[in-house]
C-alpha positions as CSV (number, residue, x, y, z in Angstrom):
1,X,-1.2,68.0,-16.3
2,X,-4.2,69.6,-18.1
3,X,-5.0,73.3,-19.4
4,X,-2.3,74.6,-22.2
5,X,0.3,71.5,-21.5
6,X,1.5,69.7,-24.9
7,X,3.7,66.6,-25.3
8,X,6.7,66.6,-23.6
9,X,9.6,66.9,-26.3
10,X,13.1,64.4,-27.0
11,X,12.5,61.3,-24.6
12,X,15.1,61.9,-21.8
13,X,13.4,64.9,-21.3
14,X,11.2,64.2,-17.8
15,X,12.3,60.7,-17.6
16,X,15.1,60.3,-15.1
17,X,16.6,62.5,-12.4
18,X,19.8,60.9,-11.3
19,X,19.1,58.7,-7.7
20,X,15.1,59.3,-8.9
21,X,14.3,61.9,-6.8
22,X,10.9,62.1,-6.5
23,X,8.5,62.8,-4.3
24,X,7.2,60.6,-1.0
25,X,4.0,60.9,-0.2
26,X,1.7,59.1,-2.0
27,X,-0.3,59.4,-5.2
28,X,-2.3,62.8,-4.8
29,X,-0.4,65.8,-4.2
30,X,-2.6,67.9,-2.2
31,X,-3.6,68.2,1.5
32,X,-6.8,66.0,1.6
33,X,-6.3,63.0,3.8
34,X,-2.7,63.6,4.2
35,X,-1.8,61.8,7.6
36,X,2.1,61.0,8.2
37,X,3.6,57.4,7.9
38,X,6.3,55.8,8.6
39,X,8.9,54.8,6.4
40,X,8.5,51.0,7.2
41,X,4.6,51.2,6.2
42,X,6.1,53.3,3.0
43,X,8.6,50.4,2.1
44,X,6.1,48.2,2.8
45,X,3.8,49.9,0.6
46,X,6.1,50.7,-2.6
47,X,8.5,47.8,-2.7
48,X,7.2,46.4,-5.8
49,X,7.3,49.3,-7.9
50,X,8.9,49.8,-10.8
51,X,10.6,52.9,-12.7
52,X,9.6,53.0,-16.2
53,X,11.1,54.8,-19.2
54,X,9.4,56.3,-22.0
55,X,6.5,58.2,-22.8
56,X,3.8,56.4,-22.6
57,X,3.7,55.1,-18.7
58,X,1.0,52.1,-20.0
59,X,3.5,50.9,-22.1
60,X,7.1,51.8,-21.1
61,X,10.1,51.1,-23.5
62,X,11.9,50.1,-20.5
63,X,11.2,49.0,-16.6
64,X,13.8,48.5,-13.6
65,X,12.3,47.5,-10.4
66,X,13.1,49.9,-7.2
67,X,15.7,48.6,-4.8
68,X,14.9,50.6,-2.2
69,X,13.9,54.0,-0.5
70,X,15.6,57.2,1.2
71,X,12.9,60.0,2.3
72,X,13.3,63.4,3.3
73,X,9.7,64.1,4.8
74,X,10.4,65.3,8.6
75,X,6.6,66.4,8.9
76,X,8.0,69.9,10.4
77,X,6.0,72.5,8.7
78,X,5.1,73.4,4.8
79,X,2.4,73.6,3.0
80,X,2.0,69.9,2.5
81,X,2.8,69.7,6.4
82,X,5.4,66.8,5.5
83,X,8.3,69.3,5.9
84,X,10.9,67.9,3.2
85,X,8.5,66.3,0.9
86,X,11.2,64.7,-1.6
87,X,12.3,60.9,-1.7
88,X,15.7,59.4,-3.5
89,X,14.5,56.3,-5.4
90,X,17.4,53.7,-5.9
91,X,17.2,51.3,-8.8
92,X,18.0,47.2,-8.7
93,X,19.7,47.9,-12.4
94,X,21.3,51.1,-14.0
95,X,19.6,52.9,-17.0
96,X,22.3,53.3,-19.3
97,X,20.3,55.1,-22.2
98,X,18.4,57.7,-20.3
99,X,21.1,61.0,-19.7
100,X,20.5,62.2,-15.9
101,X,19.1,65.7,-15.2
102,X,21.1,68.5,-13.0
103,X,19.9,69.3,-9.7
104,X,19.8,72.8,-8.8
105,X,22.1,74.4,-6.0
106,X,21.7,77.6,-5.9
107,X,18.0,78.4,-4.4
108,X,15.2,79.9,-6.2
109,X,14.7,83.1,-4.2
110,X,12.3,86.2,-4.6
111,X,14.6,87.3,-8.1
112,X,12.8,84.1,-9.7
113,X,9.5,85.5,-9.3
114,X,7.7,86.1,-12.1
115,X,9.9,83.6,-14.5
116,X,8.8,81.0,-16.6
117,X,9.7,77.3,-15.5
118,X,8.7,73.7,-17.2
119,X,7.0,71.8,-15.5
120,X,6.4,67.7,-17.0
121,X,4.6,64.7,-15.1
122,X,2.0,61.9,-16.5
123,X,-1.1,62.8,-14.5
124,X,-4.6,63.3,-15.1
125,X,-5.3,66.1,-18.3
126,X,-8.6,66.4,-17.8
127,X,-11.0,67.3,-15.2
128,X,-12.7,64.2,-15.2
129,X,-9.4,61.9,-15.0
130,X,-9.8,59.6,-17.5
131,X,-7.1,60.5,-19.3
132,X,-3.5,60.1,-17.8
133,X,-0.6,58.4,-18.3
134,X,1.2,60.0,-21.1
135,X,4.5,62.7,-20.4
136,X,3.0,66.4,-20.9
137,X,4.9,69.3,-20.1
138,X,4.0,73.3,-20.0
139,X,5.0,76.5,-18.9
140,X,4.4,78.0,-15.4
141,X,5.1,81.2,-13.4
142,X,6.5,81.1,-10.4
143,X,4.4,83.7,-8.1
144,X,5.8,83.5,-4.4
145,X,9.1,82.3,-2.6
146,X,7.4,83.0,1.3
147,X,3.7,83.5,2.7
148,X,0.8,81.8,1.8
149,X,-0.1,80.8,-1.7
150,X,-3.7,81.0,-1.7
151,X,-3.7,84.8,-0.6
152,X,-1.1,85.4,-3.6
153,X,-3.9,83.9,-5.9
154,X,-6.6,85.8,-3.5
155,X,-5.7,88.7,-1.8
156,X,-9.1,89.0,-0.3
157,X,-10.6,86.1,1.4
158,X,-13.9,86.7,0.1
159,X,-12.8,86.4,-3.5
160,X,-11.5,83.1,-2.4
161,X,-14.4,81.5,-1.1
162,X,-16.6,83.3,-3.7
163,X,-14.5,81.2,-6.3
164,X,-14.5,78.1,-4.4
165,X,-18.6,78.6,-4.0
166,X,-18.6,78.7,-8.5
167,X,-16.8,75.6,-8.3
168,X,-17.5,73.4,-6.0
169,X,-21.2,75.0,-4.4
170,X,-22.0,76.9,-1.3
171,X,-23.0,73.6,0.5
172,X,-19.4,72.1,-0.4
173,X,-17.7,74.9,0.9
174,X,-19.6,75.5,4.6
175,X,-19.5,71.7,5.2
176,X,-15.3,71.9,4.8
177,X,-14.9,75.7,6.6
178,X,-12.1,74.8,8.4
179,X,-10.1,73.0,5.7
180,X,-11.2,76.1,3.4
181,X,-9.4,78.6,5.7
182,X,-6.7,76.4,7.1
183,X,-5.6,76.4,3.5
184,X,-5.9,80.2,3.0
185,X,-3.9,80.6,5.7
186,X,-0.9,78.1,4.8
187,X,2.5,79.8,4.1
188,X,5.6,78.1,2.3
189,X,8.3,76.9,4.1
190,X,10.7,79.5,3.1
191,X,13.9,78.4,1.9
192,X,12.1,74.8,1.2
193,X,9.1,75.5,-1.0
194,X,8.1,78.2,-3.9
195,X,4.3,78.4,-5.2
196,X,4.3,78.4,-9.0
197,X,1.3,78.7,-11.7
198,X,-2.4,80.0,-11.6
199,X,-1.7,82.7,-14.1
200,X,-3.6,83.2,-17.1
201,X,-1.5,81.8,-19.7
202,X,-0.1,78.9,-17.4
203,X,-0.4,75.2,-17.5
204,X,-1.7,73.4,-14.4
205,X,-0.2,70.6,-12.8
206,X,-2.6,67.7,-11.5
207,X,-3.0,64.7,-9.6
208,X,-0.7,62.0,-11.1
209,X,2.0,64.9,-11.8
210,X,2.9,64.5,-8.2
211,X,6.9,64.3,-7.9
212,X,7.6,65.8,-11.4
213,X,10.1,68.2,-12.0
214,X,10.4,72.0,-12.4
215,X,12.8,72.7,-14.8
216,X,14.6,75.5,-16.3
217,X,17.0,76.0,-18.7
218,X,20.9,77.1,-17.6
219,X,23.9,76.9,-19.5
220,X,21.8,75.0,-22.2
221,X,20.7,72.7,-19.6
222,X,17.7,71.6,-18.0
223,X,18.2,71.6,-14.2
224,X,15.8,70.5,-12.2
225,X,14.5,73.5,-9.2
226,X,11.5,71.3,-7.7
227,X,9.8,68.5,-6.9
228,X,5.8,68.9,-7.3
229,X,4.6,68.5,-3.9
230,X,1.3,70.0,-3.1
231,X,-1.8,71.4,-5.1
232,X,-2.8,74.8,-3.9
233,X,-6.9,74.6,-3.9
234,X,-9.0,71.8,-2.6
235,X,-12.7,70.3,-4.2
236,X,-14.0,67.6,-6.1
237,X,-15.4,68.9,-8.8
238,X,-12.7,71.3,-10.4
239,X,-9.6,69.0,-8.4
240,X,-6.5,70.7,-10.2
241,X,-6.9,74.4,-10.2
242,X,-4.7,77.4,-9.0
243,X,-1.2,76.2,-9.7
244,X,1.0,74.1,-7.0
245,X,3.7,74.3,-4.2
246,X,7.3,72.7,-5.5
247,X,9.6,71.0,-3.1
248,X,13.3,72.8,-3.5
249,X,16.3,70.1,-4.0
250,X,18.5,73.2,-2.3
251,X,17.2,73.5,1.6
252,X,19.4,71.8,3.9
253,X,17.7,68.2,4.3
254,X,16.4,68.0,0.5
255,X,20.4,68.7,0.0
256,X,22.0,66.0,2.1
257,X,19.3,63.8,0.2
258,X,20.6,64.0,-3.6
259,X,23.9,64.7,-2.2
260,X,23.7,61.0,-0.7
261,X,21.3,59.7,-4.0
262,X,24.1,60.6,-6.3
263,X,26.7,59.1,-4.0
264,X,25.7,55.3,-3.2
265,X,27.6,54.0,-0.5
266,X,25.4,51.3,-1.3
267,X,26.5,51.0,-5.1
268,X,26.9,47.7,-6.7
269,X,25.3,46.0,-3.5
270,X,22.3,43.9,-4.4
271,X,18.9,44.9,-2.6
272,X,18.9,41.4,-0.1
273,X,23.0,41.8,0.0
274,X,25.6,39.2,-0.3
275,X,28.1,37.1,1.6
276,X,32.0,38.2,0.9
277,X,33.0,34.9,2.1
278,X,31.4,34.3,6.0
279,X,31.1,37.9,6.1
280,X,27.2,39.1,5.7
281,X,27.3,42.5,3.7
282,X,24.1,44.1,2.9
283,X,23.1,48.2,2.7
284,X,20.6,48.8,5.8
285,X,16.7,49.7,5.6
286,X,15.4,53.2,5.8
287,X,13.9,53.1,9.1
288,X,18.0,51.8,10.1
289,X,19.0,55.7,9.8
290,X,21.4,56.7,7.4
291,X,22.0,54.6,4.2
292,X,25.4,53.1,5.3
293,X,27.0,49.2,4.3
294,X,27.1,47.4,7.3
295,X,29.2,43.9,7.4
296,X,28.8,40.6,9.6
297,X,31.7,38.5,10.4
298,X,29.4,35.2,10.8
299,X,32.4,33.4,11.4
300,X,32.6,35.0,15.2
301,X,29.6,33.4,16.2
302,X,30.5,29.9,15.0
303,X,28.3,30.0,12.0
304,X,28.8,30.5,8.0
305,X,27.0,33.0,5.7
306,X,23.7,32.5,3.7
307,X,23.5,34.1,0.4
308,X,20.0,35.3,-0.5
309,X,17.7,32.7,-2.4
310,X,19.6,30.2,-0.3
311,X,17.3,27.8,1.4
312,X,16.3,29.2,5.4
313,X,16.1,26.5,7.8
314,X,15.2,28.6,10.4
315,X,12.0,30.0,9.1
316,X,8.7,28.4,9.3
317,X,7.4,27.2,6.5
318,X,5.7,23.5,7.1
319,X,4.0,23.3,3.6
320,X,6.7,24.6,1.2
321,X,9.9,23.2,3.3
322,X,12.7,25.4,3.4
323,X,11.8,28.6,3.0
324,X,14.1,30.9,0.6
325,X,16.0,33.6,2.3
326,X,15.1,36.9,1.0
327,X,18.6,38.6,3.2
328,X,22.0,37.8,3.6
329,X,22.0,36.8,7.0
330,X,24.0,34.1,9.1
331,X,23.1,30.8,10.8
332,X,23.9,26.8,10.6
């Protein structure tokens, strides 16, 4: 987050949204080689990760690995084209020192316009990106509940591409036409998605920001309206300009997602599972459908339950012996 943002204040502030609800897909949040995957690749991909507390992100105050992984994306629509562009992060261990935020449930709708929101991430602050890392929040406007963004910022097309030509060069802007006016032409997903910033006293978010929260304060209370899902404007040489689209936690699927974050059915099960005597219990994978507990009486089919880190006899591994389980599972 560059332009007017300052250090976010009071550490919880930013840090943890209950069940981690962030965003899934991927590292820059704006349209430019945005291609669907699936959510075994995305497991596959973020299974190390960690969550860190603090506000320095180099040098967190305190790091829990990720367990595992619910997504929302349906790649039906919105700006982003990922449809529900939010993810529920579950943790290995429990944060005990970092208060959760409050999730919004009544929708943003047109009412909102014109307020001023927080927003807070650890991206790039300056237009070169070699500075990132660090929790910044500012102030942005949200400007538009429906239609497209980019003619809220633009009315006239010409002024678009006129600004886009300052920035980024004539030659930049005929050899990407068609991404140029497919994004003029992109409207919210109503219902799922507001636009918010690009006005004149606004911060603006920026790559690295992606999944932080829009926040305002109710009752006291920060509550959390978005997820940062998608910059508005494309180029390479100003990247982050013309405020961003936020992901609502209140449309129907982005719902049954921190409705199901915030209650586990996999609680208190660990990641590769565990044996409850000859009985395999482990919490299934995301590409399994809904995040259930699912057990295995082993003992039916004439065999006993191995624990994971328990020695695999069945797996291949001439050179090492035994290889370790990483799964509950059942055999010999």
């Amino acid at each position: 987050m560059h332009g007017d943002a300052h250090r976010a204040p009071g550490d919880p502030h930013g840090e943890a949204l209950r069940g981690a609800v962030r965003r899934g897909a991927g590292k820059h949040p704006d349209r430019r080689g945005v291609t669907p995957v699936t959510e075994t690749r995305y497991i596959e991909y973020f299974k190390e990760m960690y969550f860190g507390v603090g506000f320095d992100s180099n040098a967190p105050r305190t790091m829990v690995q990720l367990d595992s992984v619910q997504l929302c994306n349906d790649y039906n629509d919105g700006f982003a084209g990922l449809g529900c562009d939010m993810a529920a992060y579950h943790l290995k261990d429990a944060i005990a020192d970092v208060a959760p935020l409050d999730v919004a449930t009544n929708e943003l709708g047109d009412q909102a316009i014109g307020k001023k929101f927080s927003a807070i991430g650890y991206g790039f602050q300056n237009e070169t990106e070699t500075t990132f890392g660090t929790r910044k929040a500012g102030t942005l406007t949200l400007r538009a509940t429906r239609g497209a963004p980019l003619q809220v910022l633009y009315p006239n097309s010409a002024d678009y591409v006129a600004a886009l030509d300052q920035t980024e060069g004539a030659g930049w802007v005929n050899n990407n036409t068609a991404l140029v006016n497919q994004l003029y032409a992109t409207s919210l997903k109503e219902g799922s998605e507001v636009f918010a910033g690009g006005a004149g006293d606004d911060a603006q978010v920026c790559h690295g920001d992606s999944g932080g929260p829009l926040l305002m304060k109710v009752g006291g209370k920060l509550v959390v309206q978005g997820v940062l899902s998608a910059l508005t404007i494309p180029g390479t040489k100003q990247k982050c300009q013309g405020g961003a689209v936020y992901e609502l936690p209140t449309s129907s699927p982005a719902r049954k997602l921190v409705d199901s974050s915030l209650h586990d059915p996999c609680e208190g099960i660990p990641s590769g599972g565990h044996c409850d005597g000859d009985v395999a219990v482990r919490c299934t994978h995301p590409d399994e459908g809904d995040r259930r507990v699912v057990r295995t009486d082993c003992s039916e089919l004439l065999q006993r339950c191995i624990a994971p880190g328990a020695p695999d006899l069945d797996a291949e591994a001439p050179d090492a012996g035994a290889a370790a389980a990483s799964e509950v599972s059942c055999g010999d």
